[in-house]
N, C-alpha and C positions, 0 to 999 in steps of 0.2 A: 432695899428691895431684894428678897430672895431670886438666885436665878432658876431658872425656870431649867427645867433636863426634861431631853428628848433621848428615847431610842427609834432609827428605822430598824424595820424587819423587811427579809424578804422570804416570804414562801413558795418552795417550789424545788423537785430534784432539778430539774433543768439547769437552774443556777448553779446549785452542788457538786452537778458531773462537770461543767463548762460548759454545755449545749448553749447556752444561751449568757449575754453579758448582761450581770446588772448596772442597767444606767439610770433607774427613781431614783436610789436610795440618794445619790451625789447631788440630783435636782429639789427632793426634796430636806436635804438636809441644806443646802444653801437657801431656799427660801425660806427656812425655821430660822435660819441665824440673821437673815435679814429684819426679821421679828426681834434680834436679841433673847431666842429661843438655844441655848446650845445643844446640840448633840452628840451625847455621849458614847453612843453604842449604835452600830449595824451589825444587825446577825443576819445570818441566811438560816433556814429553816426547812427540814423534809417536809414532803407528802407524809407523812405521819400524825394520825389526832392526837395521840397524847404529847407528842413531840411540840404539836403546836399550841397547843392546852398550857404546856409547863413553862415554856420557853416564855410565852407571853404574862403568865404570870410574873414569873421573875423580872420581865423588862417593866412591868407595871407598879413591882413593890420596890423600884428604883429611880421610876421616873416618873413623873407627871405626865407627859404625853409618850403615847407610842403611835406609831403609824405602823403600817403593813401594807404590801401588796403584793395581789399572787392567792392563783387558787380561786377565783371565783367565776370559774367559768361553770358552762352547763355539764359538761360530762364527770363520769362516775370517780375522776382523782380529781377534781375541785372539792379539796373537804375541808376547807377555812371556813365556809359559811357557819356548819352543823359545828366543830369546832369551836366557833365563836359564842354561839345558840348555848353550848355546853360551860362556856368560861361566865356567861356572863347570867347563868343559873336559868337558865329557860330551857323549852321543848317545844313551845308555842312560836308561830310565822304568820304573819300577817300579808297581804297583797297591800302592792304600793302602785296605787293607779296611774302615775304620772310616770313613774320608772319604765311601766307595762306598758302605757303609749309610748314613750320612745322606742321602745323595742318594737311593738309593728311598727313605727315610721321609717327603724334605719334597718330593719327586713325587707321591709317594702322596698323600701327607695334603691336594696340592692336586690331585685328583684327574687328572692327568697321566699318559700313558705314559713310563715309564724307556726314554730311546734310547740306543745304544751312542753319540752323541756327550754323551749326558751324562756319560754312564760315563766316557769321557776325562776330563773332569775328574778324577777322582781317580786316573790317573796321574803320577807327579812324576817328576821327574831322578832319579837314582839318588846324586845329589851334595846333597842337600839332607833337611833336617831337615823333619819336617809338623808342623804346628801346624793342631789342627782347627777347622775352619771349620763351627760347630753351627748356624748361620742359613741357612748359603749351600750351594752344592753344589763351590765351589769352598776345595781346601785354601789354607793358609797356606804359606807353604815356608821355612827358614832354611837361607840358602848361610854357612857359617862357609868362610874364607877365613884363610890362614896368615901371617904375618908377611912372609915369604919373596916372596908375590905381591904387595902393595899397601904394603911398608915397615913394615906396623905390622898388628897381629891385627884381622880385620875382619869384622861379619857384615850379609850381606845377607837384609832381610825383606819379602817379596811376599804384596801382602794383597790382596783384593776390593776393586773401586771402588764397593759398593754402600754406604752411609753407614751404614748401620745392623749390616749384617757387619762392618765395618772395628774401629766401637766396640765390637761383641758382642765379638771376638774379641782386641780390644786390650790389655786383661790378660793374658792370656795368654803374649801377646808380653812385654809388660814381664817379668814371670816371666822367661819367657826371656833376656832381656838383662840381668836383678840375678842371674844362674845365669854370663853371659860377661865382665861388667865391674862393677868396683867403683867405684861412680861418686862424685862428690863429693854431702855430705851436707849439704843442702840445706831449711830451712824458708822456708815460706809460711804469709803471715796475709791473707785478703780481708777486703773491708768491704764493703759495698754503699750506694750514696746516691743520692739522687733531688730533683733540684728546682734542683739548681747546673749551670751547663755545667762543660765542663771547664776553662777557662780562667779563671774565676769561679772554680771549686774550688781551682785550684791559687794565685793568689791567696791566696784567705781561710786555707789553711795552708801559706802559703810560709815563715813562721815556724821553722812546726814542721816540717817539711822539712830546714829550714837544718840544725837543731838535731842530726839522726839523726844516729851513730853511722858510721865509712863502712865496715863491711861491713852495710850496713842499705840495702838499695835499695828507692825506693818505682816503682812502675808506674800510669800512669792508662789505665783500659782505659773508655772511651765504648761504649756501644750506647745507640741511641733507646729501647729498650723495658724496660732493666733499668737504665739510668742509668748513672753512671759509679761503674765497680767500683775498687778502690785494693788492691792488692797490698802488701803490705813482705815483702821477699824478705831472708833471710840465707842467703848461700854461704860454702860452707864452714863452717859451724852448728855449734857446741861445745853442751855439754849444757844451757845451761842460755837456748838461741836462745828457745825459746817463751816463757821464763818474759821476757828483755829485750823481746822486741816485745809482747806484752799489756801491759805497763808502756807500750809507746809508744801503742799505739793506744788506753790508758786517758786520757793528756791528752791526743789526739787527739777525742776523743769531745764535748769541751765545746763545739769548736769549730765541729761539723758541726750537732746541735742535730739536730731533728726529721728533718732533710736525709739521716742513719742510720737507713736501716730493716732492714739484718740485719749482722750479723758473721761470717756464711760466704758461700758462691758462692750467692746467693739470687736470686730475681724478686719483683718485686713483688707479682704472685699467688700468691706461694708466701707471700708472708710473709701475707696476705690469708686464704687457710689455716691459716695459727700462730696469727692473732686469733682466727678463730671456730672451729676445733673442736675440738670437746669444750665446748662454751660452750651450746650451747642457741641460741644466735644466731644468722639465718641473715639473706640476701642476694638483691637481685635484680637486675634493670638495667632501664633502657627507654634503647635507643638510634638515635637520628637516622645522623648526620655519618658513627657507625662502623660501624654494617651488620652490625654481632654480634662485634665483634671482640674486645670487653670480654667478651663469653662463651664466645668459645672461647678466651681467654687462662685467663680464671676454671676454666672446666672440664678444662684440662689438668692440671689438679695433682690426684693421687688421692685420695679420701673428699671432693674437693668438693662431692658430692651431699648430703654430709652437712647443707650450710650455704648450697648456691646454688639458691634454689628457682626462678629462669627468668628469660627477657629479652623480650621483645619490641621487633623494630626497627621502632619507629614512623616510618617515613622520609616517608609523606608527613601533612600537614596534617591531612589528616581521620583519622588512624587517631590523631595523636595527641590528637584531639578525643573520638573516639568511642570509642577502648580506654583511652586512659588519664585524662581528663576536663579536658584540658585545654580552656580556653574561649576560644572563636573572639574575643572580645575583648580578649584575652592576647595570642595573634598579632599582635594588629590595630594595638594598640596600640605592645607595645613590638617586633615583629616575633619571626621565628621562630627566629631567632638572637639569643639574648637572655639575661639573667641568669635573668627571669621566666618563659620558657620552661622551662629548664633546670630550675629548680626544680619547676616545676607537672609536668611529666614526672616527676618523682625523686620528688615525693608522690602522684602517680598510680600508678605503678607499684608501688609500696613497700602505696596501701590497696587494690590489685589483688588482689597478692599474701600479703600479711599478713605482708612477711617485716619483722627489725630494720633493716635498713638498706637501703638504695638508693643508685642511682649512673645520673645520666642527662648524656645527650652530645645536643647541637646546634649544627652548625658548615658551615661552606664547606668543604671540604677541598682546593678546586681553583681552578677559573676563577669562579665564582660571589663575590658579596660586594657591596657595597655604601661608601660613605667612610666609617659607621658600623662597620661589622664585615665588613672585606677578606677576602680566601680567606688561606684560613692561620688563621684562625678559629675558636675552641672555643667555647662556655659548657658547664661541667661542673654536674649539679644532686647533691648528697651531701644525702638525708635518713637521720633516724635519730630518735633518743627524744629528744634534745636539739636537735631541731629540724632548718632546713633551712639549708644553705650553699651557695654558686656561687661560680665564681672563673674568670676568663678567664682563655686562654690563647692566644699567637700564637705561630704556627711560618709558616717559608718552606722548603717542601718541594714535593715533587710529591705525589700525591692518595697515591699506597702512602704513602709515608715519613708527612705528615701524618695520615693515620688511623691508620696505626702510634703515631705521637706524641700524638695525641687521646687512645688508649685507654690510655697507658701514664698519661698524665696524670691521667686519672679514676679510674685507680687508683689515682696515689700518690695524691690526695685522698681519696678512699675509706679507705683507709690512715690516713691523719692523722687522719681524722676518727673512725673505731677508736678507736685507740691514745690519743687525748688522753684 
């Protein structure tokens, strides 16, 4: 079986100058490959019709599926629609009645006048398939294109550039495209690990690496805040793919040790969730360095109210004196970036609150530091029923990335100190 080639596009200056980050193209390019669909090519694209006219041609006489988002909104530089109307040989728009009810519903429901340029949106070429867009006001369109035009059967998909339309809407699309190609079949197994770089990761299982199978590929995917996630991909996957890679990633498992904290596409606070609920256990924070970032990490994961009963960002001296009982001779002595800090925060906060456990952050995150403890500077404090724990940590980042990196750190500790 032939493999199947995808290009994403994105249209739009916004992208081109840096106003804005593209994050579809990453979301829909890993759900194509979950299909065993690859992806060859992401372009970004001007506000330009011919620009977007040629660009699209070319991605279409190279690939069987192309996606796009961007540019379909109602004002006068959304010109992907007309664009599109031009590639795929029309002049003729039709009204799409069910597009056009959504659009009063999610007008209405934000209490909005319906204007006939909204309503424009839900007219489409008369060349194209609708895929409903339930978020947005704007439809989906699929241009299916004939062998005859681009050499080979080909379908073009125009989606919103609004990040959360594009994902709402994105099954769907797939749907649609396991309905026009039968694509190769395809298993993935993630892992998730925290506490190794990746360089260091790939090291300590370079062994077992060696060892795989060669339709057995592994992938090392790095983020600062979920650690480095490990893919084992088999293409072309016979029946019995899941049952060979769980055998791998079983004597894979000895090797990574505590440094494994889920076996799907997880976060650290997700997995922080899997410890306490339904447990009766619950959780709190006091943070310096991170500014609350530990709790709005904590609180994105749903029924966390169950088990996170609150933080408080003790940022300066006195609040960590007078709210959480730290003594001004704790400071004084070993400073405020400190193991002894960390800790007297993580037991302050924890008999504040009366929750099981705690997690406290004190750090430079930037220009700030000392020859003792330089910027880039953590102490994390972890209490709990078996007592208190700290553990430094040094990162060379700027102040985002670094508090980024603080909190992700005081999780997986948190975490470890769970689970043991």
């Amino acid at each position: 079986m032939s493999t199947i080639k995808a290009s994403v596009c994105t249209i739009g200056d916004e992208i081109l100058i840096g106003q804005i980050v593209d994050t579809n193209s990453s979301v829909i390019s890993r759900a194509l490959g979950e299909l065993g669909i690859r992806t060859c090519r992401m372009v970004s694209i001007a506000d330009d019709r011919a620009a977007i006219i040629n660009t699209l041609s070319n991605e279409l006489e190279n690939n069987e599926i192309v996606i796009c988002t961007g540019g379909l909104g109602p004002t006068k530089d959304d010109i992907t629609k007309d664009a599109l109307a031009e590639l795929s040989g029309t002049d003729k728009y039709v009204r799409n009645a069910e597009q056009e009810a959504i659009v009063h519903q999610i007008l209405s429901a934000r209490g909005l006048d319906v204007l006939d340029i909204n309503l424009r949106q839900a007219m489409v070429p008369d060349s194209c398939e609708v895929i409903l867009n339930r978020r947005g006001t704007a439809p989906i369109m699929a241009f299916t294109f004939e062998e005859s035009r681009f050499g080979h059967p080909a379908v073009l998909y125009a989606m919103p550039g609004v990040p959360y339309e594009t994902e709402a809407a994105l099954p769907d699309v797939l749907k649609h495209i396991k309905l026009h190609f039968e694509s190769e079949p395809i298993y993935h197994k993630t892992i998730m690990t925290y506490g190794l770089a990746e360089s260091a990761l790939s090291k300590l299982i370079a062994p077992w690496e060696d060892s795989l199978p060669s339709d057995m590929h592994l992938a090392y995917l790095p983020n600062p805040l979920t650690g480095v996630r490990l893919r084992l991909s088999v293409y072309g996957a016979d029946s019995d793919a899941e049952k060979r890679v769980n055998e791998r990633i079983e004597t894979l498992k000895p090797l990574l040790g505590a440094n494994l904290y889920s076996e799907s596409d997880d976060t650290l606070e997700g997995t922080i969730g899997r410890l306490l609920r339904g447990t009766g256990r619950t959780l709190s924070a006091a943070e310096s360095c991170t500014g609350g970032e530990i709790a709005h990490l904590i609180t994105t994961i749903p029924g966390s109210s169950e088990y996170f009963l609150g933080s408080v960002t003790s940022y300066a001296p006195e609040v960590k004196q007078k709210v959480l009982g730290v003594k001004a001779e704790t400071i004084e002595q070993f400073g405020i970036v400190s193991s002894a800090v960390a800790e007297a925060m993580a037991e302050g906060v924890r008999k504040l609150t009366g929750s099981t456990f705690s997690v406290a952050t004190t750090g430079w995150a930037d220009a700030y530091g000392d020859e003792h403890e330089p910027a880039g500077t953590v102490w994390v404090g972890v209490s709990g029923p078996d007592g208190t724990v700290s553990r430094r940590f040094q990162y060379k980042g700027d102040r985002k990335r670094n508090i980024e990196r603080f909190a992700a750190s005081a999780i997986d500790l948190l975490r470890r100190y769970i689970a043991k």
